[in-house]
Structure formats: structure tokens, C-alpha cells
C-alpha positions in Angstrom: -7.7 -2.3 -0.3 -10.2 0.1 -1.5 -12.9 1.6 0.2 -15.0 4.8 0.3 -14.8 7.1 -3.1 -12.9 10.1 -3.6 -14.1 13.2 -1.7 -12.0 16.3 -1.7 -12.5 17.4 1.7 -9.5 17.0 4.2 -9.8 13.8 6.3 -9.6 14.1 10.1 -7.5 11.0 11.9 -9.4 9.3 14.1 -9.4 6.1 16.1 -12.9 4.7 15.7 -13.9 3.5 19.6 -15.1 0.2 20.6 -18.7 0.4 21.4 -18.7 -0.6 25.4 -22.5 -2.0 24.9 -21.4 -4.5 21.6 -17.9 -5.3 22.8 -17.3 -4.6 19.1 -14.6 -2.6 17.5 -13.7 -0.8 13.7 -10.3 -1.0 12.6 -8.1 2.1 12.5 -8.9 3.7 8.9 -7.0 2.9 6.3 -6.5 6.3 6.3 -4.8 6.9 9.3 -1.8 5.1 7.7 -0.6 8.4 6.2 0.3 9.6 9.8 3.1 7.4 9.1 4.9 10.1 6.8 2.2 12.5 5.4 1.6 14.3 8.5 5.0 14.5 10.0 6.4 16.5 6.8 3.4 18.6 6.8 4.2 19.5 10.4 7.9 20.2 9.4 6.9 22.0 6.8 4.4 24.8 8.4 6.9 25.1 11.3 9.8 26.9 9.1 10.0 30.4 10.2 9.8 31.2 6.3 6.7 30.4 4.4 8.1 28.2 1.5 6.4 27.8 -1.8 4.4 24.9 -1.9 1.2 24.2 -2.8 -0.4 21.3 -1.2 -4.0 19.8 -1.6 -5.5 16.4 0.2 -7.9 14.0 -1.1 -9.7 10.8 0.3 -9.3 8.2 -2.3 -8.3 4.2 -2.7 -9.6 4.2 0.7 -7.1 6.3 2.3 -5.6 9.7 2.8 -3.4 11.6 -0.2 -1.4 14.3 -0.3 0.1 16.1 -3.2 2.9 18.8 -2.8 4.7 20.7 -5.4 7.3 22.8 -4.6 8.5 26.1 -6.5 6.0 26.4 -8.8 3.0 29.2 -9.7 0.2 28.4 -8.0 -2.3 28.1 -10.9 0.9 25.7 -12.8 0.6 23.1 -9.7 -3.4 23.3 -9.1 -3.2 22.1 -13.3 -1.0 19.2 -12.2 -2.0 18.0 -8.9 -5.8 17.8 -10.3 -4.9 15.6 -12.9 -3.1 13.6 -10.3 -6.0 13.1 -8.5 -8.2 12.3 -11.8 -6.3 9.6 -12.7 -6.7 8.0 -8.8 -10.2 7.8 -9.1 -10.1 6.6 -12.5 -7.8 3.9 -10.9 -10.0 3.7 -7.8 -13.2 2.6 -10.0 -11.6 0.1 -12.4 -9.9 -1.8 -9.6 -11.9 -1.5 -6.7 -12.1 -4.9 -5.1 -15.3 -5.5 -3.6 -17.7 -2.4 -5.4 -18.5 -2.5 -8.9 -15.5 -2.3 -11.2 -13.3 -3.9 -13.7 -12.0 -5.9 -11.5 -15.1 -7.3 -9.8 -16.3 -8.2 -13.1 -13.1 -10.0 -13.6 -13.5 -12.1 -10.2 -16.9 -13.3 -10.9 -16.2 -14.4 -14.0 -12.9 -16.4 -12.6 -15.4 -17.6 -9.9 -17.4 -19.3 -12.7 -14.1 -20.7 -14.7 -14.8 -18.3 -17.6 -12.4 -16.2 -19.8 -13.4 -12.2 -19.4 -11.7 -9.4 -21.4 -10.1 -6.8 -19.8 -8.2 -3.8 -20.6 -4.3 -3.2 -21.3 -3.7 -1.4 -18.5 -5.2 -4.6 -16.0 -3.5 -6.9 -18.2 0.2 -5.2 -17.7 -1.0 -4.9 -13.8 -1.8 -8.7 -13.7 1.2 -9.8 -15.5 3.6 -7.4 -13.2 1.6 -8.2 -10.4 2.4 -12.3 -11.2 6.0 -11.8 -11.7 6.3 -10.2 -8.4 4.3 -13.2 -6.7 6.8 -15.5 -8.1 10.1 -13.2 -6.8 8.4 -13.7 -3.5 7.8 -17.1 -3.4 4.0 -16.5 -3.0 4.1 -14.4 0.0 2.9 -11.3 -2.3 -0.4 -12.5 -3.8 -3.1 -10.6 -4.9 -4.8 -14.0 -5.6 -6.0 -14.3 -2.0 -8.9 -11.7 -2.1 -11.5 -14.7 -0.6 -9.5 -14.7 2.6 -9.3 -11.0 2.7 -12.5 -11.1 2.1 -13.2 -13.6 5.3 -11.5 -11.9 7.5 -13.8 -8.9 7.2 -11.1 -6.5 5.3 -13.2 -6.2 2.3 -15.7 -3.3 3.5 -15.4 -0.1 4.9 -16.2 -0.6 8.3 -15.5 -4.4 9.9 -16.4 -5.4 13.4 -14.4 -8.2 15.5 -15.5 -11.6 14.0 -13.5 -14.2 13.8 -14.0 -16.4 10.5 -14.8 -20.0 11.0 -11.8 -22.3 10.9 -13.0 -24.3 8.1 -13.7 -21.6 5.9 -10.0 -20.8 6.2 -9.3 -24.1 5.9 -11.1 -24.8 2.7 -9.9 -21.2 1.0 -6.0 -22.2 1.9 -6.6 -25.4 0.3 -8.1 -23.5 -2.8 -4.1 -22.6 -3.2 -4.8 -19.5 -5.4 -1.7 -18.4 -7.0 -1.3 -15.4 -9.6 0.5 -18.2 -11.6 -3.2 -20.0 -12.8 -4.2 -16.9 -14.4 -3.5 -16.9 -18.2 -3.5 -14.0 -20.2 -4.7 -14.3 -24.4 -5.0 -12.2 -27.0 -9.0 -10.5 -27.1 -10.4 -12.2 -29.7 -12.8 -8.8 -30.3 -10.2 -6.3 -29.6 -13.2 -3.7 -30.9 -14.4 -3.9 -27.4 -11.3 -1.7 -26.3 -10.0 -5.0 -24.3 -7.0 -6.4 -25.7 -6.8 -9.3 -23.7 -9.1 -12.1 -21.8 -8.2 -13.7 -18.6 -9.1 -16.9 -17.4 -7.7 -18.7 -14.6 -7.5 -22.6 -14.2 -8.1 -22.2 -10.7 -11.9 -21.1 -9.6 -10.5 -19.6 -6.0 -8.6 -17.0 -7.6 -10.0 -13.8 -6.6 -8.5 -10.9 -7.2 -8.0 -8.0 -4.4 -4.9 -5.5 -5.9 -5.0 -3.3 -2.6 -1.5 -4.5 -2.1 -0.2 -3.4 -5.7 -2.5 -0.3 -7.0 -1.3 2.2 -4.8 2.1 1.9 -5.7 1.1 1.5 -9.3 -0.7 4.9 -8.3 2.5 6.7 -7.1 4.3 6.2 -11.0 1.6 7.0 -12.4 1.4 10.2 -10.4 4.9 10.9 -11.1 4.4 10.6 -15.1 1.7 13.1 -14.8 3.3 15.4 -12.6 6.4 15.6 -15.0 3.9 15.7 -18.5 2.9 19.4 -16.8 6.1 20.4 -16.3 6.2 20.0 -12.7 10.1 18.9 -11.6 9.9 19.1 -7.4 6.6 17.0 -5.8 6.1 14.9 -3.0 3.3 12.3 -3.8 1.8 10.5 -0.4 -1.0 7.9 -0.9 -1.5 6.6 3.1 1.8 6.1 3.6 3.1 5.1 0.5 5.6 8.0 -0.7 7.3 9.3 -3.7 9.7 11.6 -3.9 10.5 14.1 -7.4 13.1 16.4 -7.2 13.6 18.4 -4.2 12.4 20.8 -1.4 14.3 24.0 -2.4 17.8 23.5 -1.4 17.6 19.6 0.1 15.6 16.7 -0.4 12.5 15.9 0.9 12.3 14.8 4.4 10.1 12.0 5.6 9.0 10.6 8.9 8.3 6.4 9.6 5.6 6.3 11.7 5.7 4.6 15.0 3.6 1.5 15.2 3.0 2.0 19.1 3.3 6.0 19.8 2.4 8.7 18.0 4.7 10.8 16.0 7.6 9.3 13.8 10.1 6.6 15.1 12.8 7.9 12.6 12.9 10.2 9.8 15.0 9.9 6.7 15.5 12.1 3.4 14.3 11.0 0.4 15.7 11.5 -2.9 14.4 12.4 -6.3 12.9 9.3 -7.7 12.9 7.1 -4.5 9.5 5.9 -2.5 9.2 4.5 0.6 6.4 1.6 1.6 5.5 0.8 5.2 2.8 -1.9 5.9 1.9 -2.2 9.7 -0.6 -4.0 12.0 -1.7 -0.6 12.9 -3.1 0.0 10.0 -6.5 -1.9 9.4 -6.9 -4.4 12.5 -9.2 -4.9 15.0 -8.4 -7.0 18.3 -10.5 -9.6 19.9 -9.2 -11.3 23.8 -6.2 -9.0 23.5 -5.0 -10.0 20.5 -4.3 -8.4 17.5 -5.9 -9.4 14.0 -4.1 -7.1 11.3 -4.7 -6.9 7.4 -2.0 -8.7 6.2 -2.7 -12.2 5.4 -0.1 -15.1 5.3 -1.0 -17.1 2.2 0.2 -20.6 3.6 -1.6 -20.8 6.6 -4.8 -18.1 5.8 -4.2 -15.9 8.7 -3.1 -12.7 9.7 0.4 -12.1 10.2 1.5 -11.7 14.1 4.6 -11.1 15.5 5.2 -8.2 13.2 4.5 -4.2 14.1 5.7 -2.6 10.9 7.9 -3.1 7.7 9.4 0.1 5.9 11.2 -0.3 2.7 13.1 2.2 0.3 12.9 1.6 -3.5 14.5 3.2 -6.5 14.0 3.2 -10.0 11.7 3.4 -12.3 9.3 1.2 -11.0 10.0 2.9 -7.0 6.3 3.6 -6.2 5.0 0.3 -7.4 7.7 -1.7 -5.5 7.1 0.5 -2.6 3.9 -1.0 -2.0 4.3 -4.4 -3.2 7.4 -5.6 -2.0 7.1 -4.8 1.7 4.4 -7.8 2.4 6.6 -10.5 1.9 8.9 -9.2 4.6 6.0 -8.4 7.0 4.6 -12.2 6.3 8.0 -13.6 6.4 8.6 -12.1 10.1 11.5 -11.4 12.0 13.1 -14.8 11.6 12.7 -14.6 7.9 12.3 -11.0 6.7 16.3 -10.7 5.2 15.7 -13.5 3.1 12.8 -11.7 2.2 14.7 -9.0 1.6 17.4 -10.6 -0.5 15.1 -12.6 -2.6 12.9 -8.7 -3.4 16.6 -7.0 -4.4 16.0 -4.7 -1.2 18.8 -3.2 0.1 17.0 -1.0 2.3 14.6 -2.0 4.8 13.4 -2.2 8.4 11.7 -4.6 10.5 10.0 -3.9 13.8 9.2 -6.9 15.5 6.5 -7.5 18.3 8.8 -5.7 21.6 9.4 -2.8 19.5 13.2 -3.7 18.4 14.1 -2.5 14.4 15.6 -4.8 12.7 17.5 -2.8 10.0 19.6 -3.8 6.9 22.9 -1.3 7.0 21.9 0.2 4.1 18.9 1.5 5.8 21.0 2.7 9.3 22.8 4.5 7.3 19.8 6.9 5.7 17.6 6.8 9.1 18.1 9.6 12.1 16.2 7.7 15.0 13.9 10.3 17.0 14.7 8.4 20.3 18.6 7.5 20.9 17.0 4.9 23.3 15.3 2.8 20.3 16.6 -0.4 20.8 17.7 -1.8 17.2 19.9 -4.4 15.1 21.8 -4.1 12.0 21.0 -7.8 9.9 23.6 -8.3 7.3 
């Protein structure tokens, strides 16, 4: 989800405190995700006894934490790159911003209202990726579902511990809003610069692509970087990672955050081309009578996922960064009874569970790339 605009100043991490007087209590940022790799490899990084050549800047954007680094080249050749990097994320950050003035809001209240609205290519290609990926995962990823995001309290920047009323849940479930009831037409004006129009059969549709842009972010990121000439880069937007080239001699290294300690659980390399997702109830949740009310929404039954600490997933291709993000939410929803399927049905090979006493649950494909930081981490290899 989006929140705040960009701002170029480096983010500090920081749990915001429940107020002892209200009883009330903010999420974590969604910007203290990127402790979950960002700052791990930064720390590895500064701690060689050689200075090595990278250039590095941060940014606060899509409502979390990024981090560019470019490795081996001049200094004016990666400031070039990583600002048009960071351009084209606040480009992205006001067209699809979910709950603030954008594209996509427009969109939404016109699909509230059971009207066709035009919208650019770029959304188009989004929407019609975004459904093909909803149907893979048998409805478990769906960016449909922004009115329950939205009544849970995740669609603001700050969010105190209120529980929805049941009925309201009730009556957005039964909505059923699918990425399936949107159809896509050719822009009758195309003069407008919009060469499609939307319109969805279904009038409790609303959009929320917090699980999709970031990802769709990292590619882009990666086409940019490589249009300047830039071959070696590690891309990190809150957690979501992408990996070009390498660091000197060896590949980038990467931490998986721990969902209960600080510092990394494991820590893996990551080859040129591959990005690595993690979605975790640590992330945006706030707790109320001791338990835990995370972000991530189940679809079927309107509420937030539990049972589940954190899913990490490893992607490939030409698509990595996009999948990165998108296809760890059906595992996370699917728990750890049904997260393999999950798995199986997403073409992931590698992936990790960790369930709600702390055990991974790892395919073998993933064992095989992960150094655990703790020998005593209790774990399970899932064919």
C-alpha cells in the first residue's frame, strides 16, 4: 500500500509506541520492512576492512524505505541512473496510489458507480497481469479487495487498533470482488492518451495494487538502470529486492529478516536477475487483547491472516521483481497447512514459510541457497 510521498531524506526505523493514556497503538511503518534485507547488506557492506565502490542513496517512497546501490561505477555515471530510478517511483507512486488522488482512485470511484473510465496503457497491462496472477492463485492474490483493506484501517498512513464491525466484513466478502469482473476495451477517444476503458460488472471492486506495484517497481528499476549503462545494482524497495550483476568478485548477499528478533534469520546470495519477496505480520499490524491483526487479508473469509510470521520467496526471470511481490501472498494466506500447494500452483521452487512458533518451513530448493544465522533454528524441508 501506498502512503506518504517521496522525500529524499534517510528514514530512521522506529517502532511507533502505544500511547499508555489511549490504549491505542500505530502499526510498525511500512518502512521498517526493509530491515528485512536492506539494512543487513548495508551493515555487511560498511564493515569490509576495504572501502568498496559503491554508491548508495535512500529514498522514502510507495510508502516505504528504498535503497539503490551500484557497484563499480563513476560516481557522477550512478548518481545519473539511480535518480532516474527514483523518478520513475514517484511517477508510479502518484498514478497508483490507492487511497490519495491518482489514476487509480479515479478508476475506483468510477467502478464504485458501475461506469467505464479510461485509463492509460501502462494500468491497463498492470490490471490485465495483475488478473492473470489472481486466477494462478486461485483468488488468494487480489488486488480487488481494496474495501476490506480499506476497513481494516490499512488504507492511511497512521491506523489505530479498531476492530471493523463484523457486518461490514460480512457484507464486503459477500461483495465477492474478483480481478476476473473487470473488462478491459479499446478507448474509444484514444486522443485522450488512454487506450483503454475499464469497467467492471461488479460495483465492490476496488482497486488497492500495494501488493503488485512494488514489484512492478523493481523491473522497472532494473530497465532503467541497464538504459544508463549501469550492469552491477542492488534495487531494495522495503524488502522487496532485485539483484543486477554482482558485488565485485561475488553476488550480492542478502539477509531475511527475522519476524520476532532483530537482525536476519538467514542470509542467502542472490544472483544477477533474481528478487526476493518477503510479506510478514510484522510489517503493518497493530494488536488488540494480545492478538495480532497483520495487513494481509484472506479474501474468503475478510480477515487478516493468522497463524503466519513471514513468507520469503526467490524469483527468476524476466518478470523476478514483479513476482517477488505478488506471489508471496497466496502462500502467506494459504498458511502452513497449505502454503506448498501454494507454492506449486505460483511455479515457486523456492520458498519459506515461518509459521506461528517460529519453525521455517522450507522447499529444498530454498535449503539449499539459505546459511541459517542460528544452527538452533528449528526448520522442515516440504517436498
Amino acid at each position: 500500500m501506498f502512503e506518504k510521498p517521496f522525500t529524499t531524506e534517510t528514514q530512521r526505523h522506529r517502532e511507533n509506541q502505544a500511547n499508555p493514556k489511549s490504549g491505542k497503538r500505530k502499526s510498525l511503518p511500512l518502512f521498517f520492512l526493509c530491515v528485512s534485507v536492506s539494512l543487513w547488506w548495508i551493515l555487511t557492506l560498511t564493515a569490509c576492512s576495504k572501502p568498496a565502490p559503491i554508491y548508495q542513496e535512500q529514498a522514502y517512497v510507495f510508502g516505504t524505505l528504498v535503497d539503490v546501490s551500484v557497484y563499480g561505477a563513476d560516481e557522477t555515471h550512478a548518481r545519473l541512473g539511480v535518480a532516474a530510478v527514483l523518478k520513475e517511483f514517484q511517477r508510479m507512486h502518484n498514478l497508483y496510489h490507492a487511497w490519495q488522488p491518482s489514476e487509480l482512485s479515479e478508476l475506483n470511484a468510477a467502478l464504485a458507480l458501475g461506469k467505464s473510465h479510461a485509463v492509460s496503457s501502462e494500468l491497463a497491462a498492470m490490471l490485465k497481469n495483475a488478473t492473470q496472477l489472481s486466477a494462478q492463485a486461485d483468488g488468494l492474490f487480489n488486488p480487488a479487495i481494496g474495501g476490506l483493506i480499506q476497513a481494516w484501517g490499512f488504507q492511511a498512513d497512521d491506523f489505530a487498533t479498531v476492530l471493523p464491525e463484523e457486518k461490514i466484513i460480512a457484507a464486503l466478502v459477500k461483495g465477492n470482488p474478483q480481478m476476473g469482473d473487470i473488462t478491459l476495451s479499446p478507448n474509444p477517444s484514444p486522443a485522450s492518451g488512454r487506450g483503454e476503458t475499464a469497467i467492471s460488472r461488479n460495483r465492490a471492486v476496488k482497486l488497492d495494487l500495494g501488493g503488485y506495484a512494488k514489484g512492478f517497481a523493481l523491473d522497472r528499476a532494473a530497465e532503467i538502470l541497464k538504459q544508463n549503462g549501469i550492469q552491477n545494482a542492488l534495487v531494495n524497495i522495503g524488502g522487496n529486492v532485485l539483484a543486477l550483476g554482482k558485488h565485485g568478485d561475488r553476488p550480492w548477499r542478502v539477509g531475511i529478516q527475522h519476524p520476532r528478533q532483530p537482525g536476519p534469520i538467514a542470509t542467502l546470495e542472490l544472483r544477477d536477475g533474481e528478487a526476493i519477496g518477503t510479506s510478514g505480520d510484522y510489517q503493518r499490524y497493530f494488536e488488540l487483547d494480545g492478538k495480532r491483526y497483520c495487513h494481509v487479508i484472506d479474501p474468503r473469509s475478510g480477515h487478516p491472516v493468522q497463524g503466519v510470521q513471514a513468507v520469503t520467496i526467490l524469483t527468476h526471470g524476466a518478470r523476478a521483481g514483479l513476482l517477488s511481490d505478488a506471489s508471496s501472498k497466496p502462500l502467506f494466506i494459504s498458511g502452513a497447512a497449505g502454503w506448498r500447494a501454494a507454492a506449486g500452483k505460483m511455479s515457486l521452487d523456492e520458498a519459506l514459510l515461518i509459521d506461528a512458533e517460529g519453525v521455517v518451513h522450507l522447499t529444498a530448493a530454498m535449503q539449499k541457497r539459505l546459511e541459517f544465522t542460528d544452527s538452533k533454528t528449528r526448520y522442515r524441508i516440504e517436498p
